[in-house]
N, C-alpha and C positions, 0 to 999 in steps of 0.2 A: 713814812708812817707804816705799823704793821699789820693794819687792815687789811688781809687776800681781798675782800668785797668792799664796791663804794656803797652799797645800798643793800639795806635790809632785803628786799627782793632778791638781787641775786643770790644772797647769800642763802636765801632759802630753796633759790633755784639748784644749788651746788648742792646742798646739804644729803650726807648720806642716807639712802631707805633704812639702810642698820643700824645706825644709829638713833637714841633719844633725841626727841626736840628739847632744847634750854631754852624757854623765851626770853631767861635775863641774857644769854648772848645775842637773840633776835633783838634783842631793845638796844643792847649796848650798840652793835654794828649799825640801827638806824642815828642812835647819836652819837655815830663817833666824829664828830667836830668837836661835842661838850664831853669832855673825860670826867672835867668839875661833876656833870650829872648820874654819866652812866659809873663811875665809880661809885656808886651807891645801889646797883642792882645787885644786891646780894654777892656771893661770895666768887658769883664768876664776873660779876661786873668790877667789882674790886682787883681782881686775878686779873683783867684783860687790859685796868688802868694802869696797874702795876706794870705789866711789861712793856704798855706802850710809855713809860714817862723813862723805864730802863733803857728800852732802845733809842729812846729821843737823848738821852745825856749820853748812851756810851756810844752811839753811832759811828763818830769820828774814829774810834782808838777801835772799832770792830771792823771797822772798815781796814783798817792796818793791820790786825790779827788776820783778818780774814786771809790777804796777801801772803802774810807768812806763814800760815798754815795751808796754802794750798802749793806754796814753793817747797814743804816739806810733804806733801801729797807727791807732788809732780819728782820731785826727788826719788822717793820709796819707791815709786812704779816706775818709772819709767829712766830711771840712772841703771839698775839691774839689766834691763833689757837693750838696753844702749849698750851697755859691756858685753855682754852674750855675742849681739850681732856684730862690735867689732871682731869678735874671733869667732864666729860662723862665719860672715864672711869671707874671711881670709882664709877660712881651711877652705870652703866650696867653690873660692875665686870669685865670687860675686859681685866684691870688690877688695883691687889689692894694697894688704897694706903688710908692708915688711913685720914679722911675727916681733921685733924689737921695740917698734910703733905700737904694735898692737898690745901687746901687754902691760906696758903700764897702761895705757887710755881704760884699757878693761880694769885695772887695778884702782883708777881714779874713780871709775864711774863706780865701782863696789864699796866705795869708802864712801863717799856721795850718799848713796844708797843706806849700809851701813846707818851713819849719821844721823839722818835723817829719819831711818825707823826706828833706832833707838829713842829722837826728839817725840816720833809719834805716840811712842810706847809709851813714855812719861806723862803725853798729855793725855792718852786713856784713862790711866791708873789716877791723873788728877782728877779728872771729869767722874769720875765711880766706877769705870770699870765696866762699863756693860756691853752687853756683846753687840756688836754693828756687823752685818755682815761685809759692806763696802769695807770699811776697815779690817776684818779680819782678810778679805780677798787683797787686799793690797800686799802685806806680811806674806801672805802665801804665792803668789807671784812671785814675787821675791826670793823666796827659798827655793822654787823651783829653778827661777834663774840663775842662781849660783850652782846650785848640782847639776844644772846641763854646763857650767861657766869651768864649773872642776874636771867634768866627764872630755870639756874637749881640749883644754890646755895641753894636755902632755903629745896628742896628736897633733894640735898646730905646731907647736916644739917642734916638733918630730920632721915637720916637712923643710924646715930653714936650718935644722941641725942647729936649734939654738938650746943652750945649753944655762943659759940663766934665769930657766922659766918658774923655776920654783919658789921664788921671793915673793910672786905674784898672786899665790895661792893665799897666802897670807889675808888680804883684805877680803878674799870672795868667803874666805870663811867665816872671818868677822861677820860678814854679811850673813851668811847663812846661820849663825849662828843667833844672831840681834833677830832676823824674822823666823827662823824657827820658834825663839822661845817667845817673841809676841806673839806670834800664830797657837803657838800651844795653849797660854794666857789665856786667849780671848776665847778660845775653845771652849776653856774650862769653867768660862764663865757664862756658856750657850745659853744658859735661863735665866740668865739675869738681861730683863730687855730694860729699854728705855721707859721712863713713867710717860701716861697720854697725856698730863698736864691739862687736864679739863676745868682744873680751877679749885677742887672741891676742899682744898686742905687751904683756899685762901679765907685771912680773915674777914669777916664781913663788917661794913660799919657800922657807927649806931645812931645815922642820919634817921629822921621819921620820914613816913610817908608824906608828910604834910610838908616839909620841909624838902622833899624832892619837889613835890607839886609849883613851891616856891619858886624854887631853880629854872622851871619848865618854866613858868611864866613870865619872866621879864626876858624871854626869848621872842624875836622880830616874829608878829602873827604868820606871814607867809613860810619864814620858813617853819616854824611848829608846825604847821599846818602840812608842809612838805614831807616833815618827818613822821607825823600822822598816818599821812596818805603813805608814805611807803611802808610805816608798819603794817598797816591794815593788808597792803598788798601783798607785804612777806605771809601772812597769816594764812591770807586766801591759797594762796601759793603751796604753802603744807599740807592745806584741806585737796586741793585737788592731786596731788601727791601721793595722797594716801597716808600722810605721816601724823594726822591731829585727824581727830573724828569731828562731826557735825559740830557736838555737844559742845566740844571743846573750843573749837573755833569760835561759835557764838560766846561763849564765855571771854575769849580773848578778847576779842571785839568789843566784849561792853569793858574791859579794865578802863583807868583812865590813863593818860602815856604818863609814863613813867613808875608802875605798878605792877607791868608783866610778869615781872621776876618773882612776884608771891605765888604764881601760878605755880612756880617750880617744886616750892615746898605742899604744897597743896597735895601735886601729882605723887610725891615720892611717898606721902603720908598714910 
């Protein structure tokens, strides 16, 4: 499930000083067992059922993305720098590897590389484009590692009197070239951040309040009664926080559950 919090409590224990209190997410976090219900809290409670029914169906096939999107992480960063320290090494003696070993393994791991930040690159520009720093740092790693990977070839060359080292060059510029021009990309799109997805551009439905009331009550007395008691305790929790005044609190306090979320249009009004 994508609940950070099991309980409306902590969830108001977590919650930031700088930011607004939403009490239709207060509501929805104390019933998130019933999605049926809290999708009816206005436009964030619809917004929070929404994502939670998306991650329940796509789970399985994100959980796969997921995999091969971090073997194309793990690729980008760290194939460049695998290839570098094959030929530092061998120039510093660090560890030796004959400069004819050593150059393709560096040529493999820049294609690797290469690959991989080009596959990165595509899934930005799919995703919208916005600038990530993590992402942008990966690309730029990467360019640095090929321009230290160009700067020492012709010197490891140099020490084995090898003489076919310029074929090699080939791949690390690919490289350098595939994250130069992501890294420049992502640059140029510095202001363009990620949306905070607070919910507010979700539709809302057009269940009644009576009709919530409904849903609440052929719920087992103990546990309503549970999820009662921990709203009320998330609530108490914000007044002593400092993030809901007196007034407000007591106002929470008397809604009846499943009503918090009018509070929200109330406060914005």
């Amino acid at each position: 499930m994508s609940f950070l919090r099991t309980t409306a409590r902590g969830w108001a224990e977590d919650h930031s000083l700088a930011a607004d209190v939403r009490f239709a997410q207060l509501e929805a976090v104390a019933y998130q067992r019933h999605p049926e219900i809290f999708q009816h809290f206005g436009a964030d409670g619809a917004a929070m059922a929404q994502r939670l029914h998306a991650n329940a169906k796509r789970s399985s096939l994100r959980r796969i993305l997921d995999v091969v999107l971090w073997s194309l992480v793990i690729g980008a960063f760290f194939a460049p720098i695998a290839g570098l320290a094959v030929l530092m090494g061998d120039r510093f003696d660090f560890h030796r590897i004959e400069v004819q070993r050593a150059m393709p393994i560096a040529g493999a791991m820049f294609t690797v590389a290469a690959v991989s930040q080009a596959t990165l690159l595509v899934i930005w520009l799919v995703r919208g484009a916005r600038f990530s720093w993590p992402e942008f740092s990966i690309h730029l790693v990467a360019a640095a590692m090929a321009l230290l990977a160009l700067g020492t070839m012709p010197g490891v060359a140099e020490l084995d009197d090898y003489t076919g080292w310029q074929q090699w060059r080939v791949p690390i510029l690919i490289a350098l070239g595939v994250a130069g021009l992501a890294a420049l990309g992502m640059l140029v799109r510095f202001r363009v951040r990620e949306p905070d997805g607070d919910g507010e551009g979700a539709p809302e439905t057009g269940l009644s309040v009576g009709d919530i009331r409904a849903r609440i009550a052929v719920l087992p007395a103990g546990e309503h009664q549970a999820i009662v008691d921990d709203r009320n305790a998330a609530l108490a929790v914000l007044h002593e926080r400092g993030l809901i005044d007196a007034g407000t609190l007591e106002q929470a306090l008397g809604c009846e559950p499943g009503t918090l979320f009018l509070l929200d249009a109330e406060r914005r009004a």
